[in-house]
N, C-alpha and C positions, 0 to 999 in steps of 0.2 A: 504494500500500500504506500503508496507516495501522498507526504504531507503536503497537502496542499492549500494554502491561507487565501483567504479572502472576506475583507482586503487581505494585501503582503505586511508582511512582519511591522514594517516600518510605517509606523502609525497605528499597528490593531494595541487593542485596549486586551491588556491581560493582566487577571486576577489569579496569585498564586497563593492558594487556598492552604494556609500551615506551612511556616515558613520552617518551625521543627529544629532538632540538632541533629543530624544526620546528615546533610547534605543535601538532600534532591529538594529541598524548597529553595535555597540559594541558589545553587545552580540553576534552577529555573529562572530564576529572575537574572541574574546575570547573562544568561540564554536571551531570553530579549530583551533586558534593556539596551544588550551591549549592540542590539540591531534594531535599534528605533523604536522599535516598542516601548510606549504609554504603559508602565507597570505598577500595579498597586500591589503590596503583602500584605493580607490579613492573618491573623489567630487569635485564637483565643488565648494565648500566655500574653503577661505584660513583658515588655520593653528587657527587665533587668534580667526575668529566665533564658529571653530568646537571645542575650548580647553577643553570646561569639560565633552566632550567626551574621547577625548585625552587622560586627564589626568586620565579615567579609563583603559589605554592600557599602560601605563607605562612599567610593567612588561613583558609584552610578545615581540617575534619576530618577528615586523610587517613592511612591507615595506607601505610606502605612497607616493598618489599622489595625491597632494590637488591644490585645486587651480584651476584646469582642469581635462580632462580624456586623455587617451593615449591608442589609439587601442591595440598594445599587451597585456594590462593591461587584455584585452576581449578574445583577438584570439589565447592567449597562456594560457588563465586559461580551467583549467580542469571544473570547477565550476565558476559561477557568484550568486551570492547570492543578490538581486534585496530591494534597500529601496522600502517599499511601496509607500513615496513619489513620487520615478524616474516614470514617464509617461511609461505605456507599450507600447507604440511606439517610444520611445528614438532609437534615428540611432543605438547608441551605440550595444543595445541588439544584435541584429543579429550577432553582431561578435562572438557570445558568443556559445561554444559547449551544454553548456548547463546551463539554470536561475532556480532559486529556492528565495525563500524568507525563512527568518527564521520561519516564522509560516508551510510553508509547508515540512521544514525540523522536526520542530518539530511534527507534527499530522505525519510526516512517521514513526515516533520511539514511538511514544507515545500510549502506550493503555489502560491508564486510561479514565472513561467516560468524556464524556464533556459536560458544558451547555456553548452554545453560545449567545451573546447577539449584537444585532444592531441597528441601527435605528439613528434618523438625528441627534435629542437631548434626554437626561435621559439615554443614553445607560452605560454613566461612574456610573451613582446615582444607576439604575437595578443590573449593574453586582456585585458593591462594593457592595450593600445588599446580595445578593446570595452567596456573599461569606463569609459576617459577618457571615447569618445564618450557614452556612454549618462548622466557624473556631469551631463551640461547639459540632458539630456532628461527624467531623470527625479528626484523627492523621493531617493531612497534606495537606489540601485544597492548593491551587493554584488561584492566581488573576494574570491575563497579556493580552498583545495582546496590545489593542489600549490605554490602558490605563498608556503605559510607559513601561512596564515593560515586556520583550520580555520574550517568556516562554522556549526558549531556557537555560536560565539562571536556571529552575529549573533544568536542567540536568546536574548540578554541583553542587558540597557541598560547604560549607562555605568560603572553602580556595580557592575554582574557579578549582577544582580540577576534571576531570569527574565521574560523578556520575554513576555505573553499570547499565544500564538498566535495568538489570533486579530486582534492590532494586529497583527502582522508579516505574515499573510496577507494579509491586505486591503491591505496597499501594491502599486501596480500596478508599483513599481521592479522589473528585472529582478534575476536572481542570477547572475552569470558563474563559471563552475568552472573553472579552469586543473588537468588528471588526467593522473595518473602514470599508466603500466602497469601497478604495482603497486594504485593504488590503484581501479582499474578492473577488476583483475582478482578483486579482492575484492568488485565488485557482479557478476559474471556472471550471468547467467540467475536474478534478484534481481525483475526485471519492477518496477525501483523510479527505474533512469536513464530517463530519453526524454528528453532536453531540445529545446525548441522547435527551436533550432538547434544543429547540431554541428559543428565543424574539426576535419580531421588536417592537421596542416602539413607534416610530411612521416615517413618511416619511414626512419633508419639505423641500422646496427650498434652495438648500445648493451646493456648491462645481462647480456653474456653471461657472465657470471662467476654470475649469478644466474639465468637461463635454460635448458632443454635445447637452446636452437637460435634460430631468430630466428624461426622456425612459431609456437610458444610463446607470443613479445615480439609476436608481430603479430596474434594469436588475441588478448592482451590489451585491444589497443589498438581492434580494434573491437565492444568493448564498447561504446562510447562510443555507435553508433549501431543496434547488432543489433535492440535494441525499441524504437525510433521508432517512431510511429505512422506512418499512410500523409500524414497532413498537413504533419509536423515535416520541419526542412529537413537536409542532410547537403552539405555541402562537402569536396571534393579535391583534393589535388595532380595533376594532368594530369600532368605530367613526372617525380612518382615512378613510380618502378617498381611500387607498389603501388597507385598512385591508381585505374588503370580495375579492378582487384579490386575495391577498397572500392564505388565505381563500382556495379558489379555484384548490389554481396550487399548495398546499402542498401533496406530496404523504404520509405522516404520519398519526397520529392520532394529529388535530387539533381543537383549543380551542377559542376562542374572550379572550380579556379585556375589558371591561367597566365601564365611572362611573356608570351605571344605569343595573338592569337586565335587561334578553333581551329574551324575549318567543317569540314568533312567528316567527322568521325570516326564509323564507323557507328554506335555506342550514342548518340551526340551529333552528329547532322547539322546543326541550326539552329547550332551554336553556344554553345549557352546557359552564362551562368557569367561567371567574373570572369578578365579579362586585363588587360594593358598593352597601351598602343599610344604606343610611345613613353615617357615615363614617367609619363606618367598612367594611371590603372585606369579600367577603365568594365567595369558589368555588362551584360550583354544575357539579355533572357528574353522569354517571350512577348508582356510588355506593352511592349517595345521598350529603347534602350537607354540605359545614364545612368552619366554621370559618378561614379565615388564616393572617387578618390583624385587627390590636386592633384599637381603637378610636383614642385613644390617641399616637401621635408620636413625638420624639422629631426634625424630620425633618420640618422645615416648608412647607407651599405652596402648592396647589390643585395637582399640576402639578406632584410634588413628593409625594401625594398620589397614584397617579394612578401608577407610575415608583414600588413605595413598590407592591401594588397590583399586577403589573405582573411578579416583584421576587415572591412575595409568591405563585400566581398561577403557574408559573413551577416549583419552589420546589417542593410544594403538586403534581401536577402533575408527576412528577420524583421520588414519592415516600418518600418522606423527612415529618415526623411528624409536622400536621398542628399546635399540639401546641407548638413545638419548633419555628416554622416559625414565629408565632405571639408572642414569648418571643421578638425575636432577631431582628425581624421588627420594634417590640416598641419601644427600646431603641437605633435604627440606625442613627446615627450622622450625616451621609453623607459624602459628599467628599472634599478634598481639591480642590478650587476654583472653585466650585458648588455651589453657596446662601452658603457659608463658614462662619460659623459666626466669628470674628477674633476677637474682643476688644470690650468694651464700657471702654470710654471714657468721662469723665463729663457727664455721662446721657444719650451721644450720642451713638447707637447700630452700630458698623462699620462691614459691611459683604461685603466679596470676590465672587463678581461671574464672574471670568475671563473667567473660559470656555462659556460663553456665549456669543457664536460664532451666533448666528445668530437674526434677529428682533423678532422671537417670542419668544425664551430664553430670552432674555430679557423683554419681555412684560409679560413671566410668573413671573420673578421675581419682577417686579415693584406690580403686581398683588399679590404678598405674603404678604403683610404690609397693616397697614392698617391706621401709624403713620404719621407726614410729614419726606417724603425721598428728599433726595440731593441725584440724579443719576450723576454719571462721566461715558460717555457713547462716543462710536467712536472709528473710527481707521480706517481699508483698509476693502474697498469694494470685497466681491467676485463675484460682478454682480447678486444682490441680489434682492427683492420688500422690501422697508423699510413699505411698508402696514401694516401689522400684528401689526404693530408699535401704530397705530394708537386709539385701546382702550386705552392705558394704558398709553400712552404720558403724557395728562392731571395727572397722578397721582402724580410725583415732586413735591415739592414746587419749587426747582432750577435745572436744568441740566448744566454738563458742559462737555461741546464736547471736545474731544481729539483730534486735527489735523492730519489729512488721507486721504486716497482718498474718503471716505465715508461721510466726511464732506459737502458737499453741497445737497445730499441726504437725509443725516437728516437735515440740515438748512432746506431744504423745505418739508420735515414733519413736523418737532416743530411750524415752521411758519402758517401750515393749521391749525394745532390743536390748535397751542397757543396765534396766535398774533403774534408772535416779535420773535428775534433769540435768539440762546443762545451763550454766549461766545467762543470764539475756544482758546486753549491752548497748546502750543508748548510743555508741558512736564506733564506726569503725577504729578510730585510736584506738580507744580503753580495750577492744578486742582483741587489737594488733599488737600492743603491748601486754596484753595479760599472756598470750601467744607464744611471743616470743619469751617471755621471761621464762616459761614452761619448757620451754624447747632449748633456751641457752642451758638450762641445771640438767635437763636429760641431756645434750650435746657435752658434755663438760670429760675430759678424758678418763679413762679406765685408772684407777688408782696402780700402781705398780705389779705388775704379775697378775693385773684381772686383765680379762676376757675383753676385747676388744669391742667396743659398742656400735652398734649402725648407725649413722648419720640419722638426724631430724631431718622432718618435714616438714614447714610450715607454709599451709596452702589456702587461699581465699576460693573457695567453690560451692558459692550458695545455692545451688539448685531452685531460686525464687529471682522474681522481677526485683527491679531496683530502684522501683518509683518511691517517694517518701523520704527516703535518707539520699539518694542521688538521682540527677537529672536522666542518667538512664545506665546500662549496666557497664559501658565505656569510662564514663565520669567515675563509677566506682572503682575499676579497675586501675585506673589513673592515678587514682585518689590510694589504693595501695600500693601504687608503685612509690608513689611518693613517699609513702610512707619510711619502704624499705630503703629507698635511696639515702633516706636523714642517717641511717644508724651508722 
């Protein structure tokens, strides 16, 4: 679909609906003011939450209305440009001659290929690999979408200045999209996604505070490969519960991930797809099979095997050299505030996993170590089962809850699993410090001719949203790095 304005850019009236801390509300406005567009930002946050947004619009001429919304802001814009946050049944919308989002503005202009990447949790760990591998293969790769970074913004050069379309088309560099539910649910049946390649990494209980159900969250999610062409490839989880559905209702040419091979399955008898054997990955498909993820990673954690394993099986699948795939999967660090490693400290190993939004990112990470950990875990509930919770509880030496609406939810987890409750803590400091102080006296050396002790671990992986004590689970993560950096 080619976007096509009318009027042209320069003079239409655009209202960018939740200017937000993410990214894609700025970029939006930045997108057209920096082309003649008559731009106004509304939200609902006042002025001081939304500032380091703000203070990326400095330079341009932007009207604002913060604070609230204001019908004309809707019924007199040519264009509405929709946060993926804003609920698509906001009253607001209707007023509006016509909604877009920055991602479906960009997939109208854009016709470089795409791999798309989705799923509950691993979706930020999948795509930032796919694109590690791909920064050595190609001039000009691209990482954006859910991951911060709105891909609006590669359609401008360095000085914010617009980029000719037609120089950006014509680079053969791919564009990798890391997609929310939300922000997929806003291309449906748009006939504007196909990307060459797609991932789901997996489907959990997430976002039901904001869904009628997980029917809903699951209808969103395969957005991502509903119009594929019959040539574009589609990868899935074998072992979710969801994977042989997607499986099913993909019109492309479609793959599994597994840890384990997988031969007889009646949709999938040869096999085909991406497994472990052992702890290396190999794909197998009709032109036989190949290596594409090495033993050895510098990413820790089972969970972030399997996340490399379905970067590398759509690379290879997409055509991309299995043994480039396996140089660049080797040596993948992973992501900021993903199991992040940040500092050691006296001995003590301090790692960020903020983005661990939900009980079972959490429970994989608790499950990566194998040392005594001090977990800082909690915050706000999204109507969640803190269940999944439940292997890996026991693995702490100490947990400390961070006060939220989630708090008595997990009190009555820790309590079935453990006995006794864990402290609650009005601010990540008092946490971080109570923490560490716990972990410096267990880190402290073996007294002479004792037994040599294992390293601490002290790790921030709340398994809950971050709204209330921080602006969202980045700001939290930030906010302990900083932490660790003071000591």
């Amino acid at each position: 679909m080619k976007l096509n304005f009318d009027p042209p850019v320069s003079g239409l009236r655009v209202t960018i609906m939740g200017l937000g801390l993410h990214g894609g509300g700025a970029a939006s406005a930045r997108f057209f003011a920096s082309r003649g567009a008559r731009v106004t930002v509304t939200d609902l946050n006042p002025e001081e939450v939304l500032r380091p947004s703000l203070e990326t619009l400095g330079n341009y001429d932007i009207r604002y209305t913060l604070g609230g919304h204001q019908g004309e802001d809707f019924s007199q814009a040519d264009l509405v440009i929709k946060n993926p946050g804003v609920p698509r049944d906001s009253p607001w919308l209707p007023l509006a001659r016509r909604v877009e989002t920055d991602l479906s503005v960009f997939l109208g202009l854009n016709r470089r290929r795409i791999l798309g990447v989705t799923g509950s949790k691993g979706k930020s760990t999948t795509a930032s690999a796919i694109y590690h591998v791909l920064r050595r293969l190609y001039p000009d790769p691209r990482l954006g979408g859910n991951i911060t970074l709105s891909p609006l913004d590669f359609l401008s050069d360095e000085r914010g200045l617009p980029l000719p379309l037609e120089t950006w088309n014509q680079d053969p560099s791919p564009v990798v999209l890391e997609l929310s539910s939300w922000q997929l649910g806003d291309l449906a049946g748009r006939g504007i996604l196909r990307p060459q390649g797609a991932v789901i990494t997996n489907i959990l209980r997430d976002h039901q505070d904001r869904y009628s159900g997980m029917e809903a969250y699951v209808a969103d999610k395969e957005v991502i490969f509903k119009e594929q062409e019959p040539h574009q490839t589609a990868l899935f989880p074998l072992e979710d519960s969801y994977g042989p559905r997607f499986y099913g209702a993909a019109p492309g040419q479609r793959y599994y991930f597994s840890s384990r091979p997988m031969e007889g399955r009646p949709e999938n008898p040869q096999g085909w797809g991406a497994y472990l054997k052992g702890e290396e990955g190999f794909l197998r498909r009709a032109s036989g099979e190949e290596r594409i993820l090495p033993e050895k990673l510098a990413l820790p954690g089972f969970h972030n095997r399997l996340n490399l394993l379905a970067a590398g099986g759509i690379l290879a699948l997409t055509g991309e050299d299995p043994e480039a795939i396996v140089r660049g999967l080797g040596d993948f660090q992973g992501v900021e505030h993903r199991l992040e490693f940040v500092r050691e400290w006296r001995g003590i190993a301090i790692y960020n996993d903020s983005a661990a939004t939900l009980p079972e990112a959490a429970a994989a990470a608790l499950l990566s170590f194998s040392g005594p950990l001090y977990l800082i875990t909690g915050g706000t509930d999204k109507n969640l089962d803190f269940s999944p919770l439940l292997p890996a509880i026991n693995r702490p030496r100490r947990i400390y809850l961070l006060a939220g609406s989630a708090q008595d939810k997990y009190q009555a987890l820790i309590k079935k699993a453990r006995g006794l409750s864990a402290p609650v803590f009005e601010s990540l400091e008092a946490a971080f410090e109570a923490a560490l102080k716990d972990a410096e006296a267990d880190g402290l050396p073996a007294p002479p001719g004792g037994k040599e002790k294992p390293a601490p671990t002290l790790i921030l992986s709340p398994g809950c949203a971050s709204f209330g004590m921080f602006l969202n689970e980045f700001d939290r993560g930030r906010k302990f790095k900083a932490l660790a950096a003071r000591l």
